[in-house]
N, C-alpha and C positions, 0 to 999 in steps of 0.2 A: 693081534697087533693093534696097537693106539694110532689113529688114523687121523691130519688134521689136514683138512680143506681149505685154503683162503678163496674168495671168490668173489669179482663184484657184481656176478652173474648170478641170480636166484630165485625160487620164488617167489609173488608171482611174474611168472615171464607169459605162461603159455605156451610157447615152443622156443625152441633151442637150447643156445648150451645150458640157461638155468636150467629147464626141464631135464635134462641128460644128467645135470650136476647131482640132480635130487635123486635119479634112477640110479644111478652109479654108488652112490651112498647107500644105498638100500640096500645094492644087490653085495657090497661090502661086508653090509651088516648081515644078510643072510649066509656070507660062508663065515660067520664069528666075530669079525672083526668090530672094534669099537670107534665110531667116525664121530670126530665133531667139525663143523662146521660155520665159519667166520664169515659172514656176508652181508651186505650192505643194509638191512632190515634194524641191527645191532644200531645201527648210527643214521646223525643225520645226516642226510644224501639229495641229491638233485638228479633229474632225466638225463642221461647223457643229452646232448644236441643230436639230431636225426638218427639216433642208435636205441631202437627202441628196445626195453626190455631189460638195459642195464642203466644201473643209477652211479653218480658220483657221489665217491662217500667225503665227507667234511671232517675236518680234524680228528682224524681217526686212532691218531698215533699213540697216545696213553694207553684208551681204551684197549686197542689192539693188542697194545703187548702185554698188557695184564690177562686178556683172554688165551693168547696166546703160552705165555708160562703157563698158567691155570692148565692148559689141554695136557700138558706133560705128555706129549704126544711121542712115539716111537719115529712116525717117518713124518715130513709136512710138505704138501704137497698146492703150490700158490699156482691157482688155475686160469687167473685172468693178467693181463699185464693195467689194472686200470690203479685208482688212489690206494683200495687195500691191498693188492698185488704187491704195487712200489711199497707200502711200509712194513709189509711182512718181509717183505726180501731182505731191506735194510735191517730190522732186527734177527732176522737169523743170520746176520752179515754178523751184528753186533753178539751175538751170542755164541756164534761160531758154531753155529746149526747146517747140515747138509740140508737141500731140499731141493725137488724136481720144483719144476714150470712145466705151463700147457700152454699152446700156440696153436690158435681155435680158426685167427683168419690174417687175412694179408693187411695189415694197418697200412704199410707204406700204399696197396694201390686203392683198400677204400678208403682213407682222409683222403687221399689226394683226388677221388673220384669225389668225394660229399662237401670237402672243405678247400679244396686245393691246397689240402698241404703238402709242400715237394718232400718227396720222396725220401730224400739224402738224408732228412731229418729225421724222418718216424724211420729208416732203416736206423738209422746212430743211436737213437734210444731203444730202440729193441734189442741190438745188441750189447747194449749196458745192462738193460734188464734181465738178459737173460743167460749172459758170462758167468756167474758163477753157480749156475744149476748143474745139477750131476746130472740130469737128463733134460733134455727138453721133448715132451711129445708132442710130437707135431698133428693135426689130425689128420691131413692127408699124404703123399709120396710128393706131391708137387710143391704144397709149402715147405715141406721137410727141402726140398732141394734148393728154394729163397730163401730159408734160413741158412742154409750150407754159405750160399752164393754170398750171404750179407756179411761169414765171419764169423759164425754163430757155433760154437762147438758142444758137443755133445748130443745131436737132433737124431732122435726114435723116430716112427713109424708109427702113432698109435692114434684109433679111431675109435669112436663110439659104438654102442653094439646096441641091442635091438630086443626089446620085449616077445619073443616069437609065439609066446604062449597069450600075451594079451592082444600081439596084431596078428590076427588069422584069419586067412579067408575061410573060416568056417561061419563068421557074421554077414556075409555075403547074404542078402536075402528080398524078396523082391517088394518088399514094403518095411524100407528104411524109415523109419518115422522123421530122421532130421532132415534129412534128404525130398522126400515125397514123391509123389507121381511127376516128376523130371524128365523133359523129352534126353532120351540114350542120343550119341554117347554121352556122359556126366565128366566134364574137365574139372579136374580141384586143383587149388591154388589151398598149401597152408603156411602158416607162417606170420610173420609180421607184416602188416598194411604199411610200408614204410617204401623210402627215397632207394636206402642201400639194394633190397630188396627186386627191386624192377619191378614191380606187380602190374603195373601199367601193360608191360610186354603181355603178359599170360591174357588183361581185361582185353585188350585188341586182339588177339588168334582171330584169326577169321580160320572159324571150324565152326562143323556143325552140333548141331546137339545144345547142351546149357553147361552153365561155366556157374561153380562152384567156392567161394571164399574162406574157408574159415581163419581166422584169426583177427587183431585188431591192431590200431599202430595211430599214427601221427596222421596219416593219409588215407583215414577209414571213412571221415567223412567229408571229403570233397569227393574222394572218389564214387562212394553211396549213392552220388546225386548224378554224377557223370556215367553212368553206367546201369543205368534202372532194371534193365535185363539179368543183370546178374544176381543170384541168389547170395547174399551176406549172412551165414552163420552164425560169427561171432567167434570166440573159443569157448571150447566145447572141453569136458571134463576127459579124461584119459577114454576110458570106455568107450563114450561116445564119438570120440576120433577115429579109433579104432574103427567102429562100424561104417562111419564117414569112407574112412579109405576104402575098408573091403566092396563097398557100394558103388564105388567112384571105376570109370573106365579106364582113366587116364590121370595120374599126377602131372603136373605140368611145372617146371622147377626153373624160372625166369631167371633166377639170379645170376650173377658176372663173377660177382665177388666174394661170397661167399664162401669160408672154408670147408663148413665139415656136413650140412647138407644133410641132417638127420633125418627129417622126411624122408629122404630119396629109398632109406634102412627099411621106414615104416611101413611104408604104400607097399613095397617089395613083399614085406612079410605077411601082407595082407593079398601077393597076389595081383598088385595093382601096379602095371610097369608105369613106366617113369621117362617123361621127355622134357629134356635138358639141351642148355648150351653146352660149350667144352668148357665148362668153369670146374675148380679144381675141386670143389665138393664131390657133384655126381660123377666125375669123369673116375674116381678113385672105384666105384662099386659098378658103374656100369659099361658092360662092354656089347659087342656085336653079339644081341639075339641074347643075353645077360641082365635082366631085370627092369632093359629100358633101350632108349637111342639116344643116343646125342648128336646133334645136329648144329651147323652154323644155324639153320633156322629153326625158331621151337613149330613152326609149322608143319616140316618136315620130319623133324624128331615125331611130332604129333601122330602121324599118320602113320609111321614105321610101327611107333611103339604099338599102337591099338592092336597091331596085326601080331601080336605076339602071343603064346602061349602063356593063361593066368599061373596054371600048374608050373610052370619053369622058371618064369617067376620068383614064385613062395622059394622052392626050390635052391634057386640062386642066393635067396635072402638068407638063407639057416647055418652059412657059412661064419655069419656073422653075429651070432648070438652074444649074449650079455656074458657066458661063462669065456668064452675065449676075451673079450676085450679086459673083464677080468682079470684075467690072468696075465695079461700084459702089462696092465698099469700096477697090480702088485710088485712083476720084475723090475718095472723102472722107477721104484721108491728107493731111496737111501737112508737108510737107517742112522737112527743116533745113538752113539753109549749110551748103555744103560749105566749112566754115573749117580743116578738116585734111588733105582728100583734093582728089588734083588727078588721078585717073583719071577717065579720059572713061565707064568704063561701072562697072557691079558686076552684070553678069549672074551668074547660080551658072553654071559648066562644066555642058555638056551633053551627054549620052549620043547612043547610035547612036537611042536613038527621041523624041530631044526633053526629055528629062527630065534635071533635075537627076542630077549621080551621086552626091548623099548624102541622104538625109533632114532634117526640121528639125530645125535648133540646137537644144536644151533644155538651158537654160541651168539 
């Protein structure tokens, strides 16, 4: 199958949904399929304001639809609701193209937590945007159910999946070189140094042991300086996270508002439980004595979680591998006639181990 991505989410991000976007392509490409991919690198673009990692693209709308035709894509699937989300939508409006949407986090309560924007409004455009999709996957049961609640018809269930072969607590070892000789227990913080994000919450845990950053954002260096005790990372290349987690005692996952809470997958897979608020990310994968705690206080999540089994853990985590999420977002593709093509297949060519022999399209 002919796979097309709109997305203004990409890399480099470093963590979240870019990073998921690029994995998810991959792992497309390794059962056959041929993926291209539209995102904000194609054009000129600006930093969202306090949304770190995603950029606004600028007069995108020629370009777009000529990449767009070009992709002669089978099913197309627009994963962000931002500038190339809106003109993909509008040209498969105008072409009379079916195509899914993704619905990654709750715009109406973070604008209105980062900008004060009232709610009524980011609810009224999200359900413009996303009325004429044949599916919308939600990444979690809870946003799935504010989209229900906003009007929003046709809302899947569908979340991201998890490297379980690249996060494994078999990298667990007692001279991490990113990490170093670190007074135990070891608190990680990954993700975006940003406002949305809460990072603040996780730098103050009054816990013992050393507290851990990886990643980088808008709020990497005031905070730097306000908090000297803490060991700052940086982002670290995939592998290198990996070992990061498996090394770590404790994920520590501050965010309110955030949707889909990838980390919360990774640390798991690696082994390494997970203390969270009741935010609709982690609350989706972790339950009582389940890969983590969530707690009104990440202090108390804190200390719960530490006391848990790392084996039960990994364990919990492998539920959610990349072959099942998968095979979810294949089901909720909508297909287009084939009004141009009369080839029986569009596998990508496949190597001696099964695999695509190119990487995805990036259009």
């Amino acid at each position: 199958m002919r796979i097309l991505i709109v997305t203004d989410a990409w890399e480099p991000q470093g963590h979240g949904l870019g990073t998921w976007l690029v994995e998810l392509s991959r792992e497309l490409q390794r059962e056959g399929h041929v993926v291209s991919v539209i995102e904000p690198s194609g054009f000129r673009s600006l930093p969202w304001p306090k949304v770190a990692g995603v950029r606004w693209s600028l007069w995108a709308g020629q370009r777009l639809r000529q990449r767009m035709d070009a992709a002669d894509a089978d099913a197309i699937h627009i994963a962000t609701e931002g500038p190339l989300g809106w003109a993909a939508r509008r040209h498969c409006l105008a072409r009379d193209w079916p195509f899914s949407t993704g619905a990654h986090v709750s715009w109406a309560t973070r604008l209105n937590a980062m900008l004060g924007v009232p709610r009524a409004i980011t609810v009224a455009a999200m359900r413009v945007f996303h009325q004429p999709s044949s599916k919308v996957l939600a990444s979690s049961p809870a946003l799935r159910e504010k989209l229900r609640k906003a009007g929003i018809a046709r809302v899947g269930d569908w979340s991201a999946g998890v490297d379980t072969r690249l996060f494994t607590p078999a990298l667990r070892s007692p001279s991490c070189g990113v990490l170093g000789p670190l007074a135990r227990p070891v608190s990680l913080y990954v993700g975006p140094v940003a406002h949305e994000r809460d990072v603040e919450d996780f730098l103050g845990l009054d816990v013992p042991g050393s507290k851990v950053v990886c990643g980088d954002g808008p709020q990497a260096k005031a905070l730097v300086g306000r908090y000297p005790t803490v060991h700052w990372v940086g982002v670290l290349p995939r592998y290198e996270l990996a070992a990061v987690y498996a090394n770590a005692d404790v994920l520590v996952y501050p965010g309110r508002h955030d949707g889909a809470g990838r980390v919360v997958l990774e640390a798991m897979a690696c082994g390494t439980p997970v203390a969270a608020l009741p935010a609709d990310g982690p609350m989706q994968w972790l339950g009582p004595g389940q890969g983590g705690c969530v707690a009104d206080s990440l202090e108390e999540a804190w200390h719960k979680a530490l006391r848990l089994s790392r084996r039960q853990v990994r364990e919990h985590a492998l539920a959610y591998g990349w072959a099942q999420a998968v095979e979810g977002f294949l089901a909720a593709l909508a297909l287009r006639p084939r009004m141009r093509r009369t080839r029986t297949t569009d596998m990508a060519p496949r190597g001696a181990a099964g695999t695509p022999k190119h990487g995805p399209l990036v259009e």
